[in-house]
N, C-alpha and C positions, 0 to 999 in steps of 0.2 A: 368944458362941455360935460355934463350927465350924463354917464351911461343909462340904456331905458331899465337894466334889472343892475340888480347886485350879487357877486357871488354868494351862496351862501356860505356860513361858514360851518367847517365841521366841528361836531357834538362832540366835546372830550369825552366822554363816556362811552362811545363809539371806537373812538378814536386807541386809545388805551386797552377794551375788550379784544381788535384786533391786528395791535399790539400784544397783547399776550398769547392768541390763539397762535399766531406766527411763532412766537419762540416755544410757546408748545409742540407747535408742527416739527420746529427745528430739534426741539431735545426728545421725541420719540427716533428719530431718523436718528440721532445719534447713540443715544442708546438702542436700537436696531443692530447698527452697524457693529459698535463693541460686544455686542452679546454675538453676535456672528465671528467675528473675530476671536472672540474667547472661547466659541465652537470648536472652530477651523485648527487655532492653536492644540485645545485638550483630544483634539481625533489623530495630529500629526506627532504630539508625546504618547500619546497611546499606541499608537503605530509603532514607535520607535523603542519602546520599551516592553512591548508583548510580541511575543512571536505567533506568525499569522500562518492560518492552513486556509486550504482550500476546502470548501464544500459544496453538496448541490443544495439549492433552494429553489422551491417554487416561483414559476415566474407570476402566476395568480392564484386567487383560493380557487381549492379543490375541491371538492366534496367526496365523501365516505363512496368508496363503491367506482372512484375512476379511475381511469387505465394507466399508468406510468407510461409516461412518452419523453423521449427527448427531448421533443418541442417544447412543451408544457416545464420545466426546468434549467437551471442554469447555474453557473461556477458563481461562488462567495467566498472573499478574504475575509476569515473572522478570528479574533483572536483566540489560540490555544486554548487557554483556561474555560474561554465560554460553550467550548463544544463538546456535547456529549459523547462519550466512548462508543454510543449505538450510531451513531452517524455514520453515515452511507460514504466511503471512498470515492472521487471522483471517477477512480481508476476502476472499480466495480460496481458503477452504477450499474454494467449493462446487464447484471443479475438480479436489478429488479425492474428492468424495461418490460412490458407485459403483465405486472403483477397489480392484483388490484389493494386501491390504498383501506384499509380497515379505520382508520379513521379520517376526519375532515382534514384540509392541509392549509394555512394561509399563504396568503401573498410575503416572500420572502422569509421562510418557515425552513430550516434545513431538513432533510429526508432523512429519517432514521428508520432504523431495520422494524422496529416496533409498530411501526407506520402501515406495515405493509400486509397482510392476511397472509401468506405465506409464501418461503422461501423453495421449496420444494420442486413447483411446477417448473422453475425459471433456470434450477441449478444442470439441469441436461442441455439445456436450450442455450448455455453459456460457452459448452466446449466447441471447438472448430470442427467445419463438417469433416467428419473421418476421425476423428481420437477419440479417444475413448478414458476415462478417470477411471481409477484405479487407487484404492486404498490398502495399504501396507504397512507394516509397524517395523519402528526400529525401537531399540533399547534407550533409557534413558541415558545413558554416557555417552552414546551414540548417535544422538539427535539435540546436540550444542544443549547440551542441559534443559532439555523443555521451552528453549527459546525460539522454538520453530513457528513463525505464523505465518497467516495468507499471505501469497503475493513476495513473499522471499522467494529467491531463487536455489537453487542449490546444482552440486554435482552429488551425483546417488553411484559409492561406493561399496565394491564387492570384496567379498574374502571368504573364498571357495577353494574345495579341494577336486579337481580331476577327476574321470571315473577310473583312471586307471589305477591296477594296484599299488607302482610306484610313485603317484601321480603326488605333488608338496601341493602346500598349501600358498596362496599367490591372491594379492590383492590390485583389483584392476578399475580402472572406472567406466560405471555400466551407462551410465547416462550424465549428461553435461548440460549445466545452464538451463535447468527445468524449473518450471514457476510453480511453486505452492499452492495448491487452489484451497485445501481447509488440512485444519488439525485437531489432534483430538486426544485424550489420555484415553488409556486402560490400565488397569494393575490387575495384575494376575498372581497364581500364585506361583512363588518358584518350585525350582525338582530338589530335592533332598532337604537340607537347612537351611537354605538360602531365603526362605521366607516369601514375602509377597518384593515382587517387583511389579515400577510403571513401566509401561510402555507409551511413545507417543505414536500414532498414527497419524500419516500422511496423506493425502489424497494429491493425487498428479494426473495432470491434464495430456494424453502421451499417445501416439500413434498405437495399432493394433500388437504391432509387431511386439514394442517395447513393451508393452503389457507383459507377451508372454514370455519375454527374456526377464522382466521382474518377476514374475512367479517363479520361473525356473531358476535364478538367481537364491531368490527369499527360501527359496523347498529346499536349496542346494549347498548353501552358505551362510552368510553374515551382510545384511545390508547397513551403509554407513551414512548418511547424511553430512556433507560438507558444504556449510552457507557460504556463499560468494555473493560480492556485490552486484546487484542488477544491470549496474551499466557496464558490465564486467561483459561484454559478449563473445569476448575469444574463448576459441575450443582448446578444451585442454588436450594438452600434448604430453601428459603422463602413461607410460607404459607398466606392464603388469610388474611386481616384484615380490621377493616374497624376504625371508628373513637374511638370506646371502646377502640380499644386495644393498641392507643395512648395516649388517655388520662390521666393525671396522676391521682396516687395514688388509681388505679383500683387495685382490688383484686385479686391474681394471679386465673387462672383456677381451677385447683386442689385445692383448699383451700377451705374444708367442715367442719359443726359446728360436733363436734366430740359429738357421744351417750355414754352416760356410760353406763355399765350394771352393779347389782349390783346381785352375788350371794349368796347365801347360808342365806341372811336375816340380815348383818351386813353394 
């Protein structure tokens, strides 16, 4: 029995076109995929071989003339090498919350001090209600060789004489575990032949009080700058001393010529 139609049959030309469009489809998808993978690979060598900082970048573009917000920004791993030295610390962004940007900002653009119209209005607006900044110069042998920058911490050592007439000379420490807020050179010139000396100045972020015990320390003595580690947060437990209690083969404190007593007549 006849079927009433016939299949028809397909056109080789047809047939073979999508034939090849299939393995076209097949070899974009896999070239896709190795180029993603060859991605994923050179971002995880590159991770592993540059050392990565934090920055803030914008979370969208910005335009000239808007307000620095926390909201509007966010933390970035980027590698060391790529980041400019004018880049904003995460740690002190909050000196330029408030300020307006002098130029446009893009999406994902890290914030640089350059960025910003100025730093001025913002650096009051920085310390805790009630302290007060306070700038002060030590000598350069005295301030770790000019290696003092923002955001180090330090102990701020004295070396003061007494008001009295027999009063020594005694070095004690006037403050502990204070945070750097900016620094600065000066060179002056010296007294006699000494020539010009630098001086580095520090600015510290410091309750009322401590302010005036730094003036009357700086007017009265020798201030010292001593860096310690930040996460260092114990109080020092060093007491005054002066050149005795260096010297060798000094006699400890407590070490008195002992009394006998003798009872009963024996």
């Amino acid at each position: 029995m006849k079927l009433p139609f016939q299949v028809p049959q397909l056109n080789r030309n047809f047939l073979s076109l999508g034939l090849a469009v299939g393995a076209g489809l097949v070899a974009l998808l896999l070239s896709l995929k190795y180029l993603k993978d060859q991605r994923n690979l050179i971002e995880e060598e590159a991770a592993g071989h540059h050392k990565m900082v934090t920055v803030v970048v914008a979370k969208e573009d910005m335009p000239r003339g808007a307000i620095v917000q926390p909201a509007a920004f966010a933390k970035n791993q980027v590698p060391v090498e790529y980041v400019p030295s004018s880049a904003i610390d995460p740690q002190h962004f909050r000196l330029a919350v408030g300020q307006k940007l002098a130029v446009p900002l893009r999406h994902g653009e890290a914030l640089l001090v350059m960025h910003l119209e100025s730093t001025a209005q913002v650096f009051s607006a920085s310390l805790q209600n009630g302290n007060r900044a306070i700038t002060t110069e030590v000598d350069e042998v005295n301030s770790i060789s000019g290696l003092l920058r923002p955001s180090d911490h330090i102990d701020l050592m004295v070396t003061a004489r007494g008001s009295k007439a027999n009063a020594r000379e005694v070095t004690f420490p006037l403050m502990t575990n204070v945070e750097v807020l900016a620094t600065g050179q000066v060179t002056r010139k010296g007294e006699g032949n000494t020539g010009r000396r630098t001086y580095t100045t520090i600015t510290l972020s410091v309750s009322p009080t401590d302010a005036q015990r730094i003036v009357v320390a700086k007017s009265s003595g020798k201030l010292t700058a001593v860096l310690r580690n930040p996460q260092d947060a114990d109080a020092s437990a060093i007491k005054a001393m002066n050149i005795d209690d260096v010297l060798p083969n000094k006699k400890p404190a407590g070490e008195r010529f002992a009394v006998q007593y003798i009872i009963g007549g024996h």
